[in-house]
N, C-alpha and C positions, 0 to 999 in steps of 0.2 A: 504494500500500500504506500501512497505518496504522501505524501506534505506540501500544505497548502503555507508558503510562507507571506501569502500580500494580505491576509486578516490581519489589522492592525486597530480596528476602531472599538471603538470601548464593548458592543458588545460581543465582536470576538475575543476580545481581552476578556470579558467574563465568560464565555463558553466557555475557552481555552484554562480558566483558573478553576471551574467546577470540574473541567474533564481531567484535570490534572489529579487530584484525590477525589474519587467519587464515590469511594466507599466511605471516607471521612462524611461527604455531605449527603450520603445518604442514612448512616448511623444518625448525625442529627437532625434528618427529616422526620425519622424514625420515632426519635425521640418527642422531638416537635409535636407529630401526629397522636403518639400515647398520651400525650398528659392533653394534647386539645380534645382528643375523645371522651378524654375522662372530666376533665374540668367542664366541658360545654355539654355532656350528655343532658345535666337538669335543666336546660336554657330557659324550656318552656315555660318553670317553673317560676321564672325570676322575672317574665316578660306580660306587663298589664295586655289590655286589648287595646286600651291608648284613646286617649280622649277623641272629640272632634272642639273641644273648646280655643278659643283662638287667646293666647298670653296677651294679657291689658286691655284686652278687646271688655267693653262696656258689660255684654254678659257675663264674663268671667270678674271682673269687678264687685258685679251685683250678685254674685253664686257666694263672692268670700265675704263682701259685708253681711247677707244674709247666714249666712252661716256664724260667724263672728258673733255678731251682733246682737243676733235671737236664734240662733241654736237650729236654724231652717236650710236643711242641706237638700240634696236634687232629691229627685225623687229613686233614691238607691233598691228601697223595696218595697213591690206591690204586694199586697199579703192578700189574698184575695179569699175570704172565709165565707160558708156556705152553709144554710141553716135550712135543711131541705123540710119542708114541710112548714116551715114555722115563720116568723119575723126579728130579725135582725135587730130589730128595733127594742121587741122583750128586753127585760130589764135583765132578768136573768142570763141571758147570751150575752148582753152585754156585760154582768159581772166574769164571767167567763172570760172574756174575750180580753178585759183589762187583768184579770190574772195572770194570764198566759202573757202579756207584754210584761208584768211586774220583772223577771231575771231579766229579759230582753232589754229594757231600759237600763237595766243595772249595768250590763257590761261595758266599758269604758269606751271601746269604737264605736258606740250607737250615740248618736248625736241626739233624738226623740222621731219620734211617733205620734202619726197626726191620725187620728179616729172620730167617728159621728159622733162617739160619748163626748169628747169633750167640745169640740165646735159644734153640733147642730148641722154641721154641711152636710145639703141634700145630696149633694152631687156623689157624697161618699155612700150610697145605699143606691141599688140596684131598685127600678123601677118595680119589680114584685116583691121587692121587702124580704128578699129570702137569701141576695148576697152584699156584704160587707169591704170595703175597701180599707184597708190601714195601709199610711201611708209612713215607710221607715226611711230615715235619714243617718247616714253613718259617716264618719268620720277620717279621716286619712285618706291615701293614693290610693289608686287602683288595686292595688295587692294589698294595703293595710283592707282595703274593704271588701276583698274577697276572702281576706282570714275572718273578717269578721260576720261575713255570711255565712261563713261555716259552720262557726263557732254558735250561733244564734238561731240557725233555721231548724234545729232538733228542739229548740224552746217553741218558739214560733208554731211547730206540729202540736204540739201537745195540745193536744183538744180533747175532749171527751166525744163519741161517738153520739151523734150521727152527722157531727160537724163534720163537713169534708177543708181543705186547705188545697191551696194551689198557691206558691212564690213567684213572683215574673221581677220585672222590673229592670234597671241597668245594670246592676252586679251579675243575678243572675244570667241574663244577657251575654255577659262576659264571659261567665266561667264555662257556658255551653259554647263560648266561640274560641276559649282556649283549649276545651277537649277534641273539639273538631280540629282546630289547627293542628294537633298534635298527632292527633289519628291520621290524617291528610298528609302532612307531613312526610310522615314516617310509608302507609301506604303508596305513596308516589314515587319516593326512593326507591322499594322492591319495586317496582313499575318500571319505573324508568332506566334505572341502570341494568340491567337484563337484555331490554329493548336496543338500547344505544349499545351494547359489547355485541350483541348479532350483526348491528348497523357499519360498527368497524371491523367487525369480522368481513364483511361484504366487502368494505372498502378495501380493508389491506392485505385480504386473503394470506392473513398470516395470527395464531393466536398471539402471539408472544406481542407482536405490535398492537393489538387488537385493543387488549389490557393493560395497555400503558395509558392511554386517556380513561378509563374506567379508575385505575390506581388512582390517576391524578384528581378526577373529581371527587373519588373516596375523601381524598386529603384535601381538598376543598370546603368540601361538606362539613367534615371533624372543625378546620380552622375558622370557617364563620360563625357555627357554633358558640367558639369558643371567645370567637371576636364581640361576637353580640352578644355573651353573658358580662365580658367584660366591661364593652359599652355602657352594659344597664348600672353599674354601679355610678355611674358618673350621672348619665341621663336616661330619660326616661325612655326604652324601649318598646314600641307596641309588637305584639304578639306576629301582627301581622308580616313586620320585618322578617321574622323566622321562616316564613313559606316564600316570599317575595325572595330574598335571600338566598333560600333554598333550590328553587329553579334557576335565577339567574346564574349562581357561582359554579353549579353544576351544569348548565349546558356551556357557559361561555369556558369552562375550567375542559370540557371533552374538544367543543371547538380549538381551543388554544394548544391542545395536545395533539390531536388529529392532524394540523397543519405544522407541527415542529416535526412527529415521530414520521411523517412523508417526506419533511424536505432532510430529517439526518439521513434517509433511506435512501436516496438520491444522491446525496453527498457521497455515499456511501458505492453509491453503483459508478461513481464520476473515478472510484480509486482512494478517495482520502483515506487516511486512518482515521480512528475512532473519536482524539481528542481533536483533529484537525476537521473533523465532520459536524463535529457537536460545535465547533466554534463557527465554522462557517453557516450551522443552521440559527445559530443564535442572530447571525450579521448578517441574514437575510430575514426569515422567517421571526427570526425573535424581533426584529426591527418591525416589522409589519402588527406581530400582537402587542406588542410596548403602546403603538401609535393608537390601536382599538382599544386598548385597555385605557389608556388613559383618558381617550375621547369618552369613554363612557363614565369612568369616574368623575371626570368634570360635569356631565351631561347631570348627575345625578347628585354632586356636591350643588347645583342650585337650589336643590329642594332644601336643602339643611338651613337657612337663615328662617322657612315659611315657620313662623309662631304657631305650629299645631302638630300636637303630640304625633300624628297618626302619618304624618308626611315627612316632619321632622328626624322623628326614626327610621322611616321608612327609605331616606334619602340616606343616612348614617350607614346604615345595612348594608343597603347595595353598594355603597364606596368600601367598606369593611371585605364585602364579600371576592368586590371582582377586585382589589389587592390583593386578597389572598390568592385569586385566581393565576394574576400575574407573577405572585412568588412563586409559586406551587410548577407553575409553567418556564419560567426562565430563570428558579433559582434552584430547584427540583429535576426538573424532567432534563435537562440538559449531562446531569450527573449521573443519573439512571441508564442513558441513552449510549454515554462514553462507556459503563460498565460495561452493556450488554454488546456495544460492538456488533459483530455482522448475527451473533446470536436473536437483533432485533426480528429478523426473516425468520426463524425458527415455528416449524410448527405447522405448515404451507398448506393452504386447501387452491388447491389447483395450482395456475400457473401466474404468478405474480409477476408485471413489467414493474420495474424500480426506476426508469426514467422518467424523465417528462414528459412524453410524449403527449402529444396535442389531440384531443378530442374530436373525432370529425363530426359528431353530432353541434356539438357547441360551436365549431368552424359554420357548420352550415344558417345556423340560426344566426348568429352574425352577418354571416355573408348575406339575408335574406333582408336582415331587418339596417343595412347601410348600402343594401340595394336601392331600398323604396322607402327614404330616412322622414320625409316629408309628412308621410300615408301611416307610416308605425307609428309617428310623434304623438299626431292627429288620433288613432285608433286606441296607442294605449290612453293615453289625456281623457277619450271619452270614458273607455272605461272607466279607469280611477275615479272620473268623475263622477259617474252613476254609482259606482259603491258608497260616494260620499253624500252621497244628497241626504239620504237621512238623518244629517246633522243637520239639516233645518229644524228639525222638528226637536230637539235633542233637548230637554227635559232634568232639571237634578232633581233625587229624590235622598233624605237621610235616612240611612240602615236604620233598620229594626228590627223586630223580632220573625218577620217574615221570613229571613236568612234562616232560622232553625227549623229542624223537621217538626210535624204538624203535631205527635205528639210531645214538644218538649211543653214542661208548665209555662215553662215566659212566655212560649208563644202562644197558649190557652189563656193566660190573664190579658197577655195586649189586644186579643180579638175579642175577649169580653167586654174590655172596656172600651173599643171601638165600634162592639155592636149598640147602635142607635136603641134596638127595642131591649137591651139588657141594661145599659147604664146613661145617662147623660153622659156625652163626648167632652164635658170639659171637665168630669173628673179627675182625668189625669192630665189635663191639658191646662192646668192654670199658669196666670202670668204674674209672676213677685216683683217686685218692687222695692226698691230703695230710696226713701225719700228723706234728701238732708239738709236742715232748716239753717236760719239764723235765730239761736235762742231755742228754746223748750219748745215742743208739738204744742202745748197746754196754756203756750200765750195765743188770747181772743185770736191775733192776728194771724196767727200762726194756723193754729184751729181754720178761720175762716179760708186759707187759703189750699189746707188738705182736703175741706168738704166739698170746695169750690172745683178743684182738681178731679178729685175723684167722682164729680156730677160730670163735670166734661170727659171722663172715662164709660162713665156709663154709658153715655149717650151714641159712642161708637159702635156701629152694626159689628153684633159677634158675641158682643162682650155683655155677659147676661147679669151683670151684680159688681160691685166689687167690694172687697170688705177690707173693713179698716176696723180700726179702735175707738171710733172717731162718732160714729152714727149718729148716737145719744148723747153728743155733745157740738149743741149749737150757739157757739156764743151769743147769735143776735136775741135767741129765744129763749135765754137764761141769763141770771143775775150772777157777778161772777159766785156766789155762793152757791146757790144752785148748782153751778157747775163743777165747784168745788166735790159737792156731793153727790153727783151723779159720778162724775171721774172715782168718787170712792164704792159706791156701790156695785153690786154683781148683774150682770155678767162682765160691765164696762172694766173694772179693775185688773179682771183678770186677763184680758183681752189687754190693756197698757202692758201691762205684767209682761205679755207676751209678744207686743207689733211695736211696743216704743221702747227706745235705749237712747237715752242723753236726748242729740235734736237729730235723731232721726226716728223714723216712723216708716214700718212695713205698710204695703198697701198690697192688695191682689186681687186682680183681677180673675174672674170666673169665664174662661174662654168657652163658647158652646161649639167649637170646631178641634176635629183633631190635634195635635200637636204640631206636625209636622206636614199640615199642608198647608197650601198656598193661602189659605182663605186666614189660617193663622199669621203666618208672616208676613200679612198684607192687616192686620190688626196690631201688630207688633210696632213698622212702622209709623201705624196713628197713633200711638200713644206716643211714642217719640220725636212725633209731630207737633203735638196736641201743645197748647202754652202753660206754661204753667212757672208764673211769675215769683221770683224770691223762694224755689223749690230745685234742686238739684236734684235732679231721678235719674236713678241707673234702673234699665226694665234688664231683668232676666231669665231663668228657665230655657227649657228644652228648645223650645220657639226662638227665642230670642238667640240663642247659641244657632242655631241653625241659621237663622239671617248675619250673624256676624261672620259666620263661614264664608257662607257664601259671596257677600263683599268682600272677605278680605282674599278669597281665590283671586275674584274679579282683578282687584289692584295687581296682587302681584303676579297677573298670568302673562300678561305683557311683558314685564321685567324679565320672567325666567324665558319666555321665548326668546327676548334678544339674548339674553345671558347665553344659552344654549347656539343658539346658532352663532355667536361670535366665539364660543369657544370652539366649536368646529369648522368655521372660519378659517380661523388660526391656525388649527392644527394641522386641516389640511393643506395651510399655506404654507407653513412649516416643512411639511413633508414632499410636496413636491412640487414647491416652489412656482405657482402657478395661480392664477387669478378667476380663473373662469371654470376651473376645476371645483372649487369649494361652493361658487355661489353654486354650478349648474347639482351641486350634491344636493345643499341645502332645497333648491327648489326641489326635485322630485325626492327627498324623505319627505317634503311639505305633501307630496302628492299621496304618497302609500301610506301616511300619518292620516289624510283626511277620510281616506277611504276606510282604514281600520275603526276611525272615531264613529262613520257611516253603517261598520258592519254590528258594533257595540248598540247603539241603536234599536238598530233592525233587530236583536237577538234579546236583548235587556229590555229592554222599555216596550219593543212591540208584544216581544213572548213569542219569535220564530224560533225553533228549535228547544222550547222549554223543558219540556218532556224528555228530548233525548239528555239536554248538560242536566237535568232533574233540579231544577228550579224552580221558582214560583216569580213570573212577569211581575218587574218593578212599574213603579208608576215615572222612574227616569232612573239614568247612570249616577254612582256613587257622585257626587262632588266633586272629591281629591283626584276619579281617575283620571280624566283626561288629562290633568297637570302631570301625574306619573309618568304616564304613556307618554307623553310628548317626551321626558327627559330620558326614559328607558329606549324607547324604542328609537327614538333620535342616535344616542349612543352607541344601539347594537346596530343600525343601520349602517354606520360608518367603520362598524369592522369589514365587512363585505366591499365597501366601497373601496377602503387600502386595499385589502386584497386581490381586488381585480385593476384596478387603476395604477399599483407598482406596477407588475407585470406588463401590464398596455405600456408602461413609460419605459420602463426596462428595452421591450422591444420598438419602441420610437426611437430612443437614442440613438440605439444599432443601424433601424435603418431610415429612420428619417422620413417613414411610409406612414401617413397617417391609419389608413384604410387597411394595411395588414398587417401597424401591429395591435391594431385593434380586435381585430379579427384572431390575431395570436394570443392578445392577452387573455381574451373568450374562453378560446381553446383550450390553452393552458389550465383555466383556474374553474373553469364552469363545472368539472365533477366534484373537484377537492368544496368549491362553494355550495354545488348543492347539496352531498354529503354533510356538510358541518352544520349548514341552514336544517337538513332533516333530523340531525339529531336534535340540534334546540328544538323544532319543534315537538318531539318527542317527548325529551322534556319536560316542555310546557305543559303539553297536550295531560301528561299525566296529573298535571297541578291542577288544570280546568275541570279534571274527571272528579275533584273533589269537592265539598261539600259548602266551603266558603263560598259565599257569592262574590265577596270583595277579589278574592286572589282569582276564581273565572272571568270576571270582568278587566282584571288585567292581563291575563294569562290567555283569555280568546284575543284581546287587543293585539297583546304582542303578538301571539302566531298567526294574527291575519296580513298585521305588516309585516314582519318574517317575508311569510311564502310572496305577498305581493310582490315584496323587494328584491327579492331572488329570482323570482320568474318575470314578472312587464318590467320593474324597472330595471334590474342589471345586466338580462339576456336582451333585452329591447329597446328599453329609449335610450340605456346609456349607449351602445352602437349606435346607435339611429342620431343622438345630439350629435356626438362625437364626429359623424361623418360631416353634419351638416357645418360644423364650427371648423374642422381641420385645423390647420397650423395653428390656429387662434387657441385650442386647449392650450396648450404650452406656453402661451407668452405671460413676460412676467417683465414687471416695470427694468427698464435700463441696471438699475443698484440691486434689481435682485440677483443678474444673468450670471455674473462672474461664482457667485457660490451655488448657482444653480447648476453648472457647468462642472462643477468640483463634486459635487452628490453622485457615488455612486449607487446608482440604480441596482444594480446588481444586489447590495445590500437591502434592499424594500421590497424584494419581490419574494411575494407570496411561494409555495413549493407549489407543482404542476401536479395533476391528476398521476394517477398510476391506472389507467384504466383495464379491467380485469377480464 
C-alpha cells in the first residue's frame, strides 16, 4: 500500500493523529460510551414535559403574583369526583369530600384546593348535580409537581364506595406524556436501528462496514442521553428534547458514518494504507460533514435565546445531540476505521465495487432535467407549490389532553369538562387577574375603581360573572362604617382573607368558552383592552398563556428566519466561495420547507391519514412546530446540499464544463445521497409511528422535506438552475477569487456511490 504524502490541512492532521493510536482512542471511546450509558440511562427521569409559558411574558407575571400572593396556582389538578345516584351538593359528600383533601392540603407541594364547599361556584358542579370538580394547585417545577402528584393522588382516591374519582389536569397530562415519550423512545430504537443495518447492508454489501454507522449511532444515542441529563441540571429540559434528540443524532450520526466508512473504502481501493486513508477521508468526506454539522447546529442554536421552556430545550438538545454526532463521526469513526484497515470489506454478500464509479441512473436524470432546465424549473415550482397551498389555511391549536389515548383519566376529565351538557365550559376555563392599586383595595377610591373595572368586564361577550371580594362593598351606597362592617362580616371577610394582599386584589373572570379557543383568546385580549384607570392588571391562566405564545412566536419568527438563513449564507459562502450558490440553496429549502408546512396541514389539522399515524385531527398545528421545522429541516437540508455541490465543484475545476460536471456530481453522489436520505427517513418514520402527537408533527415535517429534497429538489431543479445560471454558479466578488482559487476541492467532496 502507498502513502499519501500532500494531506497536510488540519483535518488530515487529525485523521492522521486518530489513525496513528486507534486503539488508545478507541479504549477511550469505550470508556466515554460506558459511563454515558450508565449516567444518561434515567434521562427521562430528570426531564419535565416543559412549559409553553413565555419568561416575563404578562401571563407568567400574573401565574407568580397569583401564586405568591394568595396561594392560587394553575390549574395543576382536576379531581373530578362522582356521586352516582345522589347530589354532590349533600352535605354529607361534601363532609367527605373535605376529609379526603384534609392530608392533601397538609403536604407541603400542595399550594390549596379550590371546591363548591367553600366558594359557592356553580360552574364547579356538573349540570345533574351528581359530579364535583376540585380544583388543586401545587407548588414547585414540573418534576417538584409530579413528585407531588404522586405522593397525593392515593389520598385524593380514598373515597368510600360508591364514589367513583377520575384525576386529569396539567400534571397528570405530563406524566402520561412522559410515559409515552419513554415507551416511544425506546420502541423506535429497536425499530429503527434493525431497519437502517439491512439498509447499509444493501449499501455496502459488506457486514463488517455495515455496523460501523449502526456502532456509531449506538454511541450517539448513549452520549445525548447523557448530554441532556447533564443539560437538565443547569436548565430546564422538556421531555420532548429526548425523542426530538433521539431521531435527529441517530439518523444524522448513520448518515455521517455511511459517507466516511464509503469514502475510507475508496481510499482504500485508490492503494493508501490504512492511517493515510483515514486521513485523506477525514480531508475530504470529514470536511463535507464538519460543514453539515455545523450548518445544523447553528440552524438550531437560534431557537435557544426563544423565552419558552419547550423550544428552549428543544433547540439545546439538538445542538447537544448533532455535536455529539460530529465527535462520534470525526473523532470516533476515523480510529475505528484505521484499526480495521482493508478488514472494513470483510464479510461480503455479493460483489462489492469500492470505486466511485458514477451512476448511470443518476447520469440520466440529470442529463434529462439540464436538457429541458426551463420546463423542470417551471414543473417542479408547480409542484412544490400545490403541496404548499394548504398553508393558507394553516390554523394553531394548544396541546391537550386529546394527544392521550381515549382511555387515559386526563383525557376523560378534559372531555367532561368540555362536554357543554355535563359541565359549564368555563369551569375550567377561568381568567385570574392581578390587580395593583395605589394604596389599600378598601380606600372609597380604590373600591370604586375595582367595581367600576370589573362592571366593564362583565359586560364583555363571553364573560358570564366575575368575582371579586369586592361585590358587597359599595362605597357610594354605604357610610364609611357601614362599610367598615360589611368588609368585617361573612362571607365578604373571608373572601379579602383570600383575593386581597397589601394593594393588590385578585379578580376572575368566569369564561363561558373553552380555554383554549379562539373565542377565549379573542376575550383575553378585551380585557387587556378594556380601560381601567389608576389599576395595573396582569390577566393570566391557560388562555392568557396561550395568546402570549402565540405573539411572542409571531415577533420572533422573522428574526430566526433571517438568523437561519444568514447563517447558511455564510457557511455556504465559506465553503465554496460562491454567491449565487447559497442564495439559489436558501430559495429552494424555502420551497421543500413550504411544501412540508402544506403537507403538516393536510395531515394534522385536516385528519388525512389519521387512522393510519392513529391520531385524533387537531383543530391546527402545535404553535412551536413550524418555528422547529424551519430550523431543523433548514439545517438537515444543507447537508445534502454540501454533499452534492462539493463534488459538482470538484469536477468544474477539473474541467471547466459546466453541464458535465454537473451531471458528474449527480452521478457520483445520487446513490450515497439517497441511501443516507432513506435511512433518516427511517429513522424518523419510526418516531412518527409513535404515540406523541408533538414528535409526529415534526417527524412527518421532516420526512416530507427529507424525501422532497432528495428527489424534485436535488435530482431536478438543482440541475435544471444550474444549467440555466452556468459560469454565473461560481462567480465570487474580485477579493474572494485568489482564496477561492487556493481551496482544494478535492478536500469537500463528498465519497461517490459504490453501486452494487
Amino acid at each position: 500500500m502507498r502513502a499519501d504524502a500532500s494531506l497536510t490541512s488540519p483535518f488530515a492532521r487529525l485523521g492522521a493523529a486518530l489513525a496513528r493510536r486507534p486503539r488508545a482512542v478507541l479504549a477511550v471511546a469505550l470508556v466515554l460510551f460506558v459511563g454515558a450509558a450508565v449516567y444518561g440511562a434515567p434521562v427521562s427521569e430528570h426531564l419535565p414535559v416543559g412549559g409553553l409559558e413565555i419568561s416575563g411574558s404578562e401571563s407568567e407575571q400574573a401565574a407568580r403574583e397569583a401564586a405568591d400572593r394568595f396561594g392560587v396556582g394553575s390549574a395543576d389538578l382536576l379531581v373530578l369526583y362522582r356521586n352516582p345516584g345522589g347530589d354532590v351538593r349533600d352535605p354529607l359528600f361534601g363532609l367527605q369530600i373535605n376529609d379526603v383533601l384534609g392530608p392533601v392540603l397538609s403536604d407541603p407541594g400542595v399550594l390549596g384546593a379550590t371546591t363548591v364547599y367553600d366558594t359557592n361556584q356553580s360552574t364547579l358542579v356538573s349540570r345533574d348535580g351528581s359530579e364535583t370538580l376540585v380544583v388543586v394547585a401545587l407548588s414547585g417545577d414540573g418534576l417538584h409537581k409530579l413528585a407531588t402528584y404522586h405522593r397525593v393522588a392515593p389520598l385524593l382516591r380514598a373515597v368510600e364506595p360508591p364514589v367513583e374519582v377520575l384525576i386529569g389536569g396539567q400534571v397528570p397530562v405530563s406524566d402520561d406524556i412522559q410515559a409515552i415519550a419513554r415507551a416511544d423512545a425506546l420502541a423506535a430504537e429497536l425499530v429503527a436501528l434493525p431497519i437502517a443495518l439491512l439498509l447499509t447492508l444493501l449499501f455496502f454489501r459488506s457486514f463488517v462496514a455495515a455496523l460501523l454507522p449502526i456502532a456509531i449511532g449506538g454511541f450517539v444515542l448513549a452520549a445525548s442521553a447523557a448530554l441532556t441529563r447533564l443539560a437538565s441540571n443547569f436548565t430546564e429540559i422538556s421531555i420532548f428534547a429526548m425523542n426530538v434528540g433521539a431521531f435527529l443524532g441517530l439518523g444524522l450520526s448513520i448518515d455521517y458514518a455511511l459517507l466516511l466508512v464509503q469514502r475510507f473504502r475508496e481510499e482504500l481501493a485508490r492503494g493508501l494504507a490504512p492511517r493515510d486513508a483515514a486521513a485523506a477521508t477525514l480531508d475530504t468526506a470529514g470536511r463535507a460533514v464538519w460543514i453539515s454539522g455545523l450548518t445544523v447546529m447553528l440552524s438550531l442554536a437560534v431557537l435557544i435565546p426563544v423565552p419558552m421552556p419547550v423550544l428552549h430545550s428543544v433547540a439545546i438538545g439538538g445542538v447537544l445531540v448533532v455535536g455529539a454526532a460530529l465527535f462520534a463521526a470525526l473523532g470516533v469513526l476515523p480510529a475505528l476505521l484505521a484499526w480495521l484497515g482493508p478488514r472494513v470489506n470483510r464479510w461480503r454478500i455479493g460483489h462489492a465495487r469500492l470505486d466511485a464509479a458514477p451512476s448511470p441512473f443518476w447520469r440520466r436524470v440529470g442529463g434529462v432535467s439540464m436538457r429541458h432546465p426551463v420546463l423542470t424549473i417551471a414543473g417542479c415550482v408547480a409542484l412544490l407549490g400545490a403541496f404548499a397551498l394548504p398553508v393558507r389555511r394553516m390554523e394553531t391549536a394548544m396541546p391537550d389532553s386529546a394527544v392521550l389515548a381515549p382511555e387515559s383519566e386526563a383525557r376523560l376529565v378534559d372531555e367532561a369538562l368540555s362536554d357543554p351538557a355535563r359541565f359549564d365550559p368555563g369551569g375550567a376555563s377561568a381568567i385570574p387577574m392581578v390587580v395593583t392599586l395605589r394604596g389599600s383595595p378598601l380606600d372609597p377610591a380604590n373600591l370604586r375603581s375595582l367595581r367600576a373595572f370589573a362592571a366593564t368586564l362583565g359586560a364583555i361577550p363571553g364573560i358570564e360573572g366575575v368575582r371579586s371580594a369586592f361585590a358587597d362593598l359599595d362605597p357610594d351606597a354605604l357610610s364609611p362604617e357601614a362599610l367598615a362592617r360589611a368588609a368585617a362580616s361573612e362571607p365578604t371577610a373571608t373572601k379579602l382573607r383570600r383575593m386581597v394582599d397589601g394593594n393588590a386584589a385578585l379578580l376572575i373572570a368566569d369564561n363561558a368558552h373553552p380555554w383554549q379557543s379562539a373565542a377565549s383568546g379573542e376575550i383575553v385580549e378585551a380585557i387587556r383592552a378594556a380601560p381601567h384607570p389608576g389599576l395595573e392588571v396582569k390577566v393570566g391562566g391557560p388562555t392568557a398563556q396561550m395568546v402570549d405564545l402565540v405573539e411572542t412566536l409571531k415577533d420572533y419568527a422573522l428574526v430566526a428566519v433571517a438568523l437561519v438563513a444568514g447563517w447558511n449564507f455564510l457557511v455556504l459562502l465559506a465553503a465554496f466561495r460562491s454567491v449565487f450558490v447559497p442564495i439559489k440553496a436558501i430559495l429552494m429549502n424555502c420551497l421543500s420547507l413550504g411544501a412540508s408546512y402544506g403537507l403538516l396541514v393536510w395531515v394534522f389539522q385536516d385528519g388525512h391519514g389519521a387512522r393510519l399515524l392513529d391520531f385524533q385531527p387537531l383543530e391546527g398545528v402545535d404553535p412551536t412546530i413550524p418555528l422547529v421545522m424551519f430550523a431543523v429541516v433548514f439545517g438537515l437540508s444543507m447537508d445534502y446540499e454540501v454533499f452534492l455541490l462539493s463534488r459538482i465543484q470538484e469536477e468544474w475545476r477539473r474541467t471547466r464544463d459546466n453541464r458535465a460536471s454537473v451531471i458528474e456530481g449527480l452521478a457520483r453522489t445520487g446513490r450515497i445521497i439517497t441511501s443516507a436520505a432513506l435511512i433518516l427517513l427511517v429513522v424518523v418514520g419510526a418516531f412518527v409511528a409513535g404515540d406523541l402527537v408533538y414528535v409526529k408533527q415534526i417527524g412527518l415535517g421532516m420526512a416530507a422535506a427529507i424525501a422532497l429534497d432528495v428527489t424534485i429538489v436535488r435530482a431536478l431543479l438543482v440541475p435544471a438552475t444550474m444549467q440555466l445560471m452556468g459560469d454565473w454558479n461560481w462567480w465570487a466578488p474580485r477579493w474572494m477569487r485568489p482564496r477561492a482559487a487556493a481551496i482544494d476541492a478535492r478536500r469537500l467532496a463528498p465519497p461517490g456511490p459504490t453501486p452494487g
